[in-house]
Residue frames as a rotation matrix with the C-alpha (Angstrom) as fourth column:
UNK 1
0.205 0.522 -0.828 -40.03
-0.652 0.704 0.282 -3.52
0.730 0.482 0.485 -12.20
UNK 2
-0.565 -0.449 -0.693 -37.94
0.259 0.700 -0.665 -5.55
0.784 -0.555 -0.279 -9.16
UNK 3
-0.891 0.280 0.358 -39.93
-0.452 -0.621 -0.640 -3.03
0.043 -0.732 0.680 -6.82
UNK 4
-0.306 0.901 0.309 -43.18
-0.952 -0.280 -0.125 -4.86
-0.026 -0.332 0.943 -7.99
UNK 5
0.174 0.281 -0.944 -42.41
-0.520 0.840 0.155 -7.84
0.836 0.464 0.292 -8.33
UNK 6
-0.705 0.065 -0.706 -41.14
0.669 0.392 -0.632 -8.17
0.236 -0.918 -0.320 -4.36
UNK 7
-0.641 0.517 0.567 -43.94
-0.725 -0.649 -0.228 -6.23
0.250 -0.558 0.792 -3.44
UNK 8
0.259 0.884 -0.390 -46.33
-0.907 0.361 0.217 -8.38
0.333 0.297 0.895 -4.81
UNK 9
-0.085 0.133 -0.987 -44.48
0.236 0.966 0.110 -11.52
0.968 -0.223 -0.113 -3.13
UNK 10
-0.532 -0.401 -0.746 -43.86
0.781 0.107 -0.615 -9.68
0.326 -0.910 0.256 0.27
UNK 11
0.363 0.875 0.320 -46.39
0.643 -0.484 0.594 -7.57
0.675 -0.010 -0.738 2.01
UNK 12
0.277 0.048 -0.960 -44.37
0.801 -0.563 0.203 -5.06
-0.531 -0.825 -0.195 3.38
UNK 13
0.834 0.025 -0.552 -42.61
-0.189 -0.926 -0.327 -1.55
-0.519 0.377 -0.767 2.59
UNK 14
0.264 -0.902 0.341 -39.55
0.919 0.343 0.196 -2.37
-0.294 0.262 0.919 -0.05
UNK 15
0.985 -0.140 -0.104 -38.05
-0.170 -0.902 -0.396 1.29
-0.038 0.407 -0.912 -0.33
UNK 16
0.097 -0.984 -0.153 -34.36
-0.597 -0.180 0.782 0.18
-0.796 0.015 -0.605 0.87
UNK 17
0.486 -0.201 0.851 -34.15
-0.113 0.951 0.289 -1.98
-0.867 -0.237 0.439 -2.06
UNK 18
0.789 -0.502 0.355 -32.64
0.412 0.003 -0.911 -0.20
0.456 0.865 0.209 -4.40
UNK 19
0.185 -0.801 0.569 -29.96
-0.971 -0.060 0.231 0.82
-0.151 -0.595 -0.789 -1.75
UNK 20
0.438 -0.546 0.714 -29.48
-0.321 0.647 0.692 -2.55
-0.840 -0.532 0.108 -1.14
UNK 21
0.831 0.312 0.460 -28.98
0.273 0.491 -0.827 -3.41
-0.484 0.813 0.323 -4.88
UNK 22
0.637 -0.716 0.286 -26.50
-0.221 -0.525 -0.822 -0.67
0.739 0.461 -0.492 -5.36
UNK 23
0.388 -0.708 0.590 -24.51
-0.922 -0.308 0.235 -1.58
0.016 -0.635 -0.772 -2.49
UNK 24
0.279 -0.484 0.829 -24.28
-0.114 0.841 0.529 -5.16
-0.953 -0.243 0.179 -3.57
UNK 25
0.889 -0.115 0.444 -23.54
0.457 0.303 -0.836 -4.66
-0.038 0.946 0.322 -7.30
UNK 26
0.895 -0.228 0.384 -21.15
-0.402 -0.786 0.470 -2.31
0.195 -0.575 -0.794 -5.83
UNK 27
0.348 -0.469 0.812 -19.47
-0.705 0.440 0.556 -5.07
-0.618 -0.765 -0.177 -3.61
UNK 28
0.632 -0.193 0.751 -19.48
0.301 0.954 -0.008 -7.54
-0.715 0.231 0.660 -5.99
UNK 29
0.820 -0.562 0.111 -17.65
0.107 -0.040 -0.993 -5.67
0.563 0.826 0.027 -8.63
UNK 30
0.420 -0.764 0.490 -15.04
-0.863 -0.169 0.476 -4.05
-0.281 -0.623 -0.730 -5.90
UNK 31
0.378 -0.286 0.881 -14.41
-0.620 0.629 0.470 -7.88
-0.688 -0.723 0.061 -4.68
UNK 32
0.224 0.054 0.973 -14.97
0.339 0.932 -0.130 -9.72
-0.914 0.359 0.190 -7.69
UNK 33
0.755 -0.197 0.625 -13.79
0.501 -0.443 -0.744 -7.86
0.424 0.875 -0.236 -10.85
UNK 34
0.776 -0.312 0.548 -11.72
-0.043 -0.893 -0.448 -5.21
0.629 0.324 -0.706 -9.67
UNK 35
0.491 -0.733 0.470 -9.34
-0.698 -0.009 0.716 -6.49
-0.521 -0.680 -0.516 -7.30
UNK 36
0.382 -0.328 0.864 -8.50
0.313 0.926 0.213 -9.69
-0.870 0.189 0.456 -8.87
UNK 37
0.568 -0.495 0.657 -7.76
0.787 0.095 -0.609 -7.75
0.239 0.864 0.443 -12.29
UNK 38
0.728 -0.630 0.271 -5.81
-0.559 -0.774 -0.296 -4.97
0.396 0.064 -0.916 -10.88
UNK 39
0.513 -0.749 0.418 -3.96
-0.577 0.059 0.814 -7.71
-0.635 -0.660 -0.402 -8.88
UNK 40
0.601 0.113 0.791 -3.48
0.649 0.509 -0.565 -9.82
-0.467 0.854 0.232 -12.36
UNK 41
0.713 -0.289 0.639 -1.93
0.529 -0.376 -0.761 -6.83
0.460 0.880 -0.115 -13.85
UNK 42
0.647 -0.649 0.401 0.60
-0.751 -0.632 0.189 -5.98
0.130 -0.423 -0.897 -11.28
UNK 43
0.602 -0.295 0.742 1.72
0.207 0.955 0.212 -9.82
-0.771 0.025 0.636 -11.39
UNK 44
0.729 -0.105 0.677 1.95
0.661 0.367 -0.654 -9.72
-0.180 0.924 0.337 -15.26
UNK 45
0.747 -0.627 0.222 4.55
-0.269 -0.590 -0.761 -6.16
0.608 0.509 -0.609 -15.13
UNK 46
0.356 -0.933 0.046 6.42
-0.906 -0.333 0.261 -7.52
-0.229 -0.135 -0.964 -12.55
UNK 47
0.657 0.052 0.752 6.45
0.353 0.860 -0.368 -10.54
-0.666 0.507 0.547 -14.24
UNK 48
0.656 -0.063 0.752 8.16
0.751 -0.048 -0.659 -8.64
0.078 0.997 0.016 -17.08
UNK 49
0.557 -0.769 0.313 10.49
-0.791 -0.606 -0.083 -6.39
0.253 -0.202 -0.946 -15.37
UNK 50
0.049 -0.643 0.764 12.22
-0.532 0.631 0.565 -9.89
-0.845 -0.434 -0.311 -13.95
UNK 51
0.603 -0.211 0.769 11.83
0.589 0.768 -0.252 -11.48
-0.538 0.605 0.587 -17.37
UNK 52
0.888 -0.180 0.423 13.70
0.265 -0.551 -0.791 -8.13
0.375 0.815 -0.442 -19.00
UNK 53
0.363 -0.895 0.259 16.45
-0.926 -0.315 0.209 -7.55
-0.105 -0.316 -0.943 -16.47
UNK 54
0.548 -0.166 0.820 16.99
-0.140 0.948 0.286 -11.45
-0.825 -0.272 0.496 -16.44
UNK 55
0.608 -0.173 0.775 17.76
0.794 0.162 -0.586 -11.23
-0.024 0.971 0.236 -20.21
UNK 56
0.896 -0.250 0.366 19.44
-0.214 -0.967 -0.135 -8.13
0.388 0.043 -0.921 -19.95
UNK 57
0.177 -0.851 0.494 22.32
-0.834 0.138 0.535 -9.73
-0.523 -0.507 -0.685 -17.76
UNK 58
0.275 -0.564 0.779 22.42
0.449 0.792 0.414 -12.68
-0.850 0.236 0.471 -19.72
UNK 59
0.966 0.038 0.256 23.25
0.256 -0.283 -0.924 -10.84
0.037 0.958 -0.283 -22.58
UNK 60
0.679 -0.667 0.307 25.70
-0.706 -0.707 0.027 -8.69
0.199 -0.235 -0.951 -20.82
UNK 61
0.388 -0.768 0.509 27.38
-0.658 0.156 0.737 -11.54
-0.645 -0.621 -0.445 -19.39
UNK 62
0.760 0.204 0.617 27.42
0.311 0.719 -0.621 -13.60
-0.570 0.665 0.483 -22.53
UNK 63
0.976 -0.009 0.218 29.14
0.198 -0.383 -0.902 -11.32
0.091 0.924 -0.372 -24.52
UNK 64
0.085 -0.980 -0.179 32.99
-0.103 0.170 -0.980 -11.33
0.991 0.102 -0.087 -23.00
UNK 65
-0.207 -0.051 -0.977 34.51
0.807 0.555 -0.200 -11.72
0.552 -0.830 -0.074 -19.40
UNK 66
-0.892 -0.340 0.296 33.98
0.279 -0.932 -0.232 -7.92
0.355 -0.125 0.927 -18.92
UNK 67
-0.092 0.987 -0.130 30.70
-0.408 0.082 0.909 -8.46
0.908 0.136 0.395 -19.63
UNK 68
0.133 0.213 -0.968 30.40
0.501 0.828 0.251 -10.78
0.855 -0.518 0.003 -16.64
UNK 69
-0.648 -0.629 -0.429 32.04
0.758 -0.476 -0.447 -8.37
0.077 -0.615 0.785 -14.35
UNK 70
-0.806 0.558 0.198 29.78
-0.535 -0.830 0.160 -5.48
0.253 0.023 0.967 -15.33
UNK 71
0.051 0.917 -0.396 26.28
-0.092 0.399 0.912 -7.85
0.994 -0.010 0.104 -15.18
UNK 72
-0.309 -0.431 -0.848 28.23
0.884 0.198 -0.423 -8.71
0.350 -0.881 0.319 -11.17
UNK 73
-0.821 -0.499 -0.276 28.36
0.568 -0.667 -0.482 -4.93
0.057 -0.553 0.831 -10.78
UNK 74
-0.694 0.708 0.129 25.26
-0.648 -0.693 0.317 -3.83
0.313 0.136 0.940 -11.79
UNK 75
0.374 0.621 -0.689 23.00
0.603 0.401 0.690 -6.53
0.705 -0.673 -0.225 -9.61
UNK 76
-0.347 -0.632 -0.694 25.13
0.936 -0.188 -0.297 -5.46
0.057 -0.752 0.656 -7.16
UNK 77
-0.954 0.287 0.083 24.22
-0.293 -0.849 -0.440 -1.53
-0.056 -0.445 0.894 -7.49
UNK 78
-0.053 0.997 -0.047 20.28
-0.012 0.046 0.999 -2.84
0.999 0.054 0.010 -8.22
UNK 79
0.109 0.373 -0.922 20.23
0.552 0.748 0.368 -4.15
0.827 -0.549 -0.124 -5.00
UNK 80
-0.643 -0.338 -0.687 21.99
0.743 -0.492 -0.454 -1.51
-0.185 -0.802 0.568 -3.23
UNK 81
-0.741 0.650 0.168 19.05
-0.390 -0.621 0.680 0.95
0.546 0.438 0.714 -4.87
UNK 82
0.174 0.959 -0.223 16.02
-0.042 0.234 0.971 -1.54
0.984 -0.159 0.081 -3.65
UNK 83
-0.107 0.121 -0.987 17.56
0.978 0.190 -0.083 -0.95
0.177 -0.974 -0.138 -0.13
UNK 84
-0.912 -0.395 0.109 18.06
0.399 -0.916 0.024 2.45
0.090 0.066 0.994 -0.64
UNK 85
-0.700 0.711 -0.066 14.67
-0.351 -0.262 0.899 2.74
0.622 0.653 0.433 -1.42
UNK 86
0.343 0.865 -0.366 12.86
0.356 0.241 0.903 0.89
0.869 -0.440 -0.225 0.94
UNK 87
-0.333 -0.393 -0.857 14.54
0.941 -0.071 -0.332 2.36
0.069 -0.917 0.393 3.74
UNK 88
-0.979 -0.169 0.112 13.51
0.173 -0.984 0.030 5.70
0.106 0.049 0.993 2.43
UNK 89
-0.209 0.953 -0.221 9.94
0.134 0.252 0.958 4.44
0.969 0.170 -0.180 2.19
UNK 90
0.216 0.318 -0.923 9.78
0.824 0.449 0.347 3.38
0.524 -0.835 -0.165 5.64
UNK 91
-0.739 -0.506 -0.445 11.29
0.652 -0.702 -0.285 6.84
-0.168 -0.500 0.849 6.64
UNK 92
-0.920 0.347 0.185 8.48
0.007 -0.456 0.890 8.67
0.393 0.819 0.417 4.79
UNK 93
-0.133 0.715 -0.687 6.10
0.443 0.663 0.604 6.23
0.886 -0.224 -0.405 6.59
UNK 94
-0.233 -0.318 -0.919 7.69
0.960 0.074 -0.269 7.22
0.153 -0.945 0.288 9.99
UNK 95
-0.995 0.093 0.020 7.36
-0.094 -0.995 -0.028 11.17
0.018 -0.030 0.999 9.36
UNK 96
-0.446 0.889 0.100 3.45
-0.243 -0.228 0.943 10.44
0.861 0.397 0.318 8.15
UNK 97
0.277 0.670 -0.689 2.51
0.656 0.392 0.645 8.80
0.702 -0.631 -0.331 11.06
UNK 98
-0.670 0.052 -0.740 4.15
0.591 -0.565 -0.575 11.08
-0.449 -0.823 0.348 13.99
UNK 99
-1.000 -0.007 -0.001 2.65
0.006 -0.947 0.322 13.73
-0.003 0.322 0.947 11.70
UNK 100
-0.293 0.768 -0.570 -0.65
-0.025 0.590 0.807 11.91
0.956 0.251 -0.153 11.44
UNK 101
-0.184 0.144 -0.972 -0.48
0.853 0.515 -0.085 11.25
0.489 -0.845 -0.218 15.46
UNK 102
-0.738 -0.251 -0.627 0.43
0.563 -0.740 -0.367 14.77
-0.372 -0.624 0.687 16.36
UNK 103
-0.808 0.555 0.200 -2.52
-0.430 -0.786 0.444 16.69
0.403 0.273 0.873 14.21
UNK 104
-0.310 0.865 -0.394 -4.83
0.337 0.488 0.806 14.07
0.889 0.117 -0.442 15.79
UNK 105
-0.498 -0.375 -0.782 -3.63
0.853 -0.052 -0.519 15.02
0.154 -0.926 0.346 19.09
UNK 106
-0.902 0.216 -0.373 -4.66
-0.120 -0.958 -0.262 19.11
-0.414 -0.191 0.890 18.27
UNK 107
-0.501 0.866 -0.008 -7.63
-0.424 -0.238 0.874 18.46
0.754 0.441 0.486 16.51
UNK 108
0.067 0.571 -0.818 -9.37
0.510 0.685 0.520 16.44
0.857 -0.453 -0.245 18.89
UNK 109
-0.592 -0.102 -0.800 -8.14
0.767 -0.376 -0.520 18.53
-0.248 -0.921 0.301 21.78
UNK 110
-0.935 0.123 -0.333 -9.19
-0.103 -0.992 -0.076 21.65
-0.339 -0.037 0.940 20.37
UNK 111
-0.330 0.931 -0.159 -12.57
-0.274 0.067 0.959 20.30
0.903 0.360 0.233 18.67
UNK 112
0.174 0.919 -0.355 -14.06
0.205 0.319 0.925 18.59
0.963 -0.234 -0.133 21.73
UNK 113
0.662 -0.040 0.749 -11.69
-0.592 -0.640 0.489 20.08
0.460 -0.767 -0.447 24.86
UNK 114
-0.176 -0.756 0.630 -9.69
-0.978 0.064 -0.196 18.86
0.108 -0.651 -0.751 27.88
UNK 115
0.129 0.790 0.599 -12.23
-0.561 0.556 -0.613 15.89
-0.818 -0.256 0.515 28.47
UNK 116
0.412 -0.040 -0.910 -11.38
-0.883 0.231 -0.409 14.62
0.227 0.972 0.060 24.62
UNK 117
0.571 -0.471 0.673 -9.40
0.312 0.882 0.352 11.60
-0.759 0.009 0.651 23.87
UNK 118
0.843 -0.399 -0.362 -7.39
-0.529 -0.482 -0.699 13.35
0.104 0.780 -0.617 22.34
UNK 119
0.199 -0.770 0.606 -4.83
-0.827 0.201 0.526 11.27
-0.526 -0.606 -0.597 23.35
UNK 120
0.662 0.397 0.636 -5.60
-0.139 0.898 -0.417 9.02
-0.737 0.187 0.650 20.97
UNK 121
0.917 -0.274 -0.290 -3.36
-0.323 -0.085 -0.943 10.39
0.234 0.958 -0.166 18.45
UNK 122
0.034 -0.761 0.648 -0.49
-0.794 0.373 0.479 9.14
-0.606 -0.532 -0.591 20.74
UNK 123
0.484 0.062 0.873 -0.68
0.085 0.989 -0.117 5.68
-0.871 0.131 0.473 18.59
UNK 124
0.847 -0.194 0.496 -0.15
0.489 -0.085 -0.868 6.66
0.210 0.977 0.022 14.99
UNK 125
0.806 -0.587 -0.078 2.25
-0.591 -0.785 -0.186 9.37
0.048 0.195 -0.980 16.73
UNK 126
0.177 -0.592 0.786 4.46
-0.666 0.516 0.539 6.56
-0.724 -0.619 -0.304 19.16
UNK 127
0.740 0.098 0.666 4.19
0.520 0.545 -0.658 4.11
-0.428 0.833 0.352 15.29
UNK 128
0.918 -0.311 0.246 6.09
-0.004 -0.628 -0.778 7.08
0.396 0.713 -0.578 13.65
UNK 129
0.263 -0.706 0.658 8.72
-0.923 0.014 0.384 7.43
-0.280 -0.708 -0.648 16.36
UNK 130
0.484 -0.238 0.842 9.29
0.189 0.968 0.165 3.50
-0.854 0.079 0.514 16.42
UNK 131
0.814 0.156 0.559 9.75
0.487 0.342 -0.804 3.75
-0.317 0.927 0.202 12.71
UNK 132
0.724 -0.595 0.350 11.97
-0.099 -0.591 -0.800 6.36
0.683 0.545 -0.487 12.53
UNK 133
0.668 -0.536 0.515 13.89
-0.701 -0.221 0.678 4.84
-0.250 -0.815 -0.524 15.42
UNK 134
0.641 -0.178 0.746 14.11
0.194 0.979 0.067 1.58
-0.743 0.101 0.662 14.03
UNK 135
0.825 -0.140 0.547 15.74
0.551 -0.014 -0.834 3.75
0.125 0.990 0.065 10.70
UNK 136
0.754 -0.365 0.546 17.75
-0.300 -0.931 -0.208 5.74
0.584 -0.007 -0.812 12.18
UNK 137
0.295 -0.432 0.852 19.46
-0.955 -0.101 0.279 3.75
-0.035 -0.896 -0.442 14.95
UNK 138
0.112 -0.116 0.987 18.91
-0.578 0.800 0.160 0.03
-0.808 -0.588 0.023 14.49
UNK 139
0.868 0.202 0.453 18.60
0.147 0.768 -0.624 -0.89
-0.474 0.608 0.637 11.14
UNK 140
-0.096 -0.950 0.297 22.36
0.781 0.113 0.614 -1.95
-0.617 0.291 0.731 9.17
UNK 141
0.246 0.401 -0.883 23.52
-0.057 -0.903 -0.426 0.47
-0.968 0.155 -0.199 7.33
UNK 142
0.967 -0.253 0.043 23.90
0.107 0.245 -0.964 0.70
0.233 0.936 0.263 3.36
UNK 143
0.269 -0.934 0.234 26.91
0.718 0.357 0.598 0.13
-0.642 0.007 0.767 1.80
């Protein structure tokens, strides 16, 4: 029915226009529906992991001087965990890219020859490296 109704204002051929339709009803949900509520609902849990551990330590420390001591010790190991953790991340990161850099390297040689750009995979590879230098060598270590 949209097909004849721009025909009939525009005298030419309208075949892409149900492409274009689906690629903008497409776009607009993507942009406009589906990011905003998936970011909305990663807000709202950690919203609620910081409103449960918050309450969690005041309890603990509420309840005697021990209490207070343990709630001390146990930020204390969180924190040593969320470094733990991102440090492994970033190590993960570092392996994916050399690994990433170095299959670009052989595919590209071997798909298109000597003549390739195969060199290209040198970027993602020389990223990995960095990454896993910066982890290994430069960044402090955990306690």
């Amino acid at each position: 029915m949209l097909h004849l109704a721009a025909f009939s204002f525009f005298d030419q051929d309208l075949s892409d226009v149900g492409l274009w339709l689906f690629l903008s009803i497409g776009a607009i949900s993507l942009f406009g529906i589906f990011l905003p509520a998936s970011h909305w609902f990663e807000a709202r849990r950690k919203e609620r992991e910081a409103f449960y551990k918050a309450e969690t330590i005041r309890r603990v420390s509420e309840s005697s001087a021990e209490g207070a001591k343990q709630a001390v010790e146990l930020l204390r190991e969180q924190s040593l965990q969320e470094r733990r953790r991102r440090k492994e991340s970033v190590k993960i990161g570092g392996l994916v890219n050399l690994g990433v850099g170095l299959a670009l390297i052989f595919f590209l040689r071997s798909l298109m020859g000597p003549n390739s750009p195969y060199l290209c995979g040198l970027i993602p590879a020389a990223i990995g490296v960095a990454m896993l230098v910066y982890i290994f060598f430069l960044a402090a270590p955990i306690e």
